[in-house]
C-alpha atoms as one frame of an Amber mdcrd trajectory, in Angstrom:
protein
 110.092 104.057  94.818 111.650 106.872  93.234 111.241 109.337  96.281 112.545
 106.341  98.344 115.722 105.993  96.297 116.173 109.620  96.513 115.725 110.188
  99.982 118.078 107.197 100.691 120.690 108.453  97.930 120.456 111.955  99.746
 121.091 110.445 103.268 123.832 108.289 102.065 125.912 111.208 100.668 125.461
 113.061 104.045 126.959 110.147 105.588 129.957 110.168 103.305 128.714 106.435
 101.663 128.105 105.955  98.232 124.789 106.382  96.771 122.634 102.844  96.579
 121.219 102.117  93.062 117.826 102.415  91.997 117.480  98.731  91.400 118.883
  97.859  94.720 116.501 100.840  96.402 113.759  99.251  94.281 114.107  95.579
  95.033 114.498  96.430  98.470 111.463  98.153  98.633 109.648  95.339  97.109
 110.427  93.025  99.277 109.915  95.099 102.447 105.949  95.342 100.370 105.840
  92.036  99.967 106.703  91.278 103.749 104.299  94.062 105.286 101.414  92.181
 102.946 102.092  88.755 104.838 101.968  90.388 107.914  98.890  92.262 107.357
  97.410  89.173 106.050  98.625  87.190 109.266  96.815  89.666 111.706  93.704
  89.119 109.503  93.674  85.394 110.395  94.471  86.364 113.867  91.817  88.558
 113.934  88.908  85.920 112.209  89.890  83.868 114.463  89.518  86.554 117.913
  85.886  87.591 115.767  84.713  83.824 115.615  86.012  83.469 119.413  83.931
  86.950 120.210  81.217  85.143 118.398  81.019  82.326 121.218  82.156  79.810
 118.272  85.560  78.195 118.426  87.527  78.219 115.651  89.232  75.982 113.759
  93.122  75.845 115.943  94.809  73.698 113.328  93.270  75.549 110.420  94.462
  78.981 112.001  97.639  77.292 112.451  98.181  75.802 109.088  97.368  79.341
 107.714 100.070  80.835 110.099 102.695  78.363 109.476 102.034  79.270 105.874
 102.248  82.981 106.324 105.742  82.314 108.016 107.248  80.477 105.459 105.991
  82.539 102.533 107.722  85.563 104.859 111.023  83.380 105.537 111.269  83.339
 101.392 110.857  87.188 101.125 113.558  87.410 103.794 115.993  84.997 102.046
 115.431  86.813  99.033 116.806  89.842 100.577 119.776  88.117 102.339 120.527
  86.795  99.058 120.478  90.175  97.326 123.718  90.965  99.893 126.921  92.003
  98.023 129.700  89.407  98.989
């Protein structure tokens, strides 16, 4: 996080802006972790489900679904947190 802040800090001042604090860099990193794992963790169940489909089996469509729908809302909090974080 630290080489993020200060590669973000350094690009800032080239651009004439001020330079973002490290808590903001931080949290904002966070949360752009956080929403990567969901994703990754979405093309997993994607990907069981393509396995079990190469398999000749047929998976489970509202189980896959229910794990999606999941997924999206646990992503749609990560993403509120960040709107949230927005200076007014």
């Amino acid at each position: 996080m630290a080489q993020t802040w200060r590669l973000v800090a350094g690009a800032a001042e080239r651009l004439g802006m001020r330079r973002p604090s490290y808590q903001h860099v931080r949290r904002l990193v966070r949360i752009e972790r956080r929403r990567r794992q969901l994703e990754a963790r979405g093309r997993a169940v994607l990907g069981r489900a393509a396995t079990t489909l190469a398999a000749g089996r047929v998976p489970s469509a509202v189980l896959v679904l229910e794990r999606l729908r999941e997924l999206e809302s646990a992503q749609e909090l990560v993403l509120q947190e960040h709107k949230a974080f927005r200076p007014p």
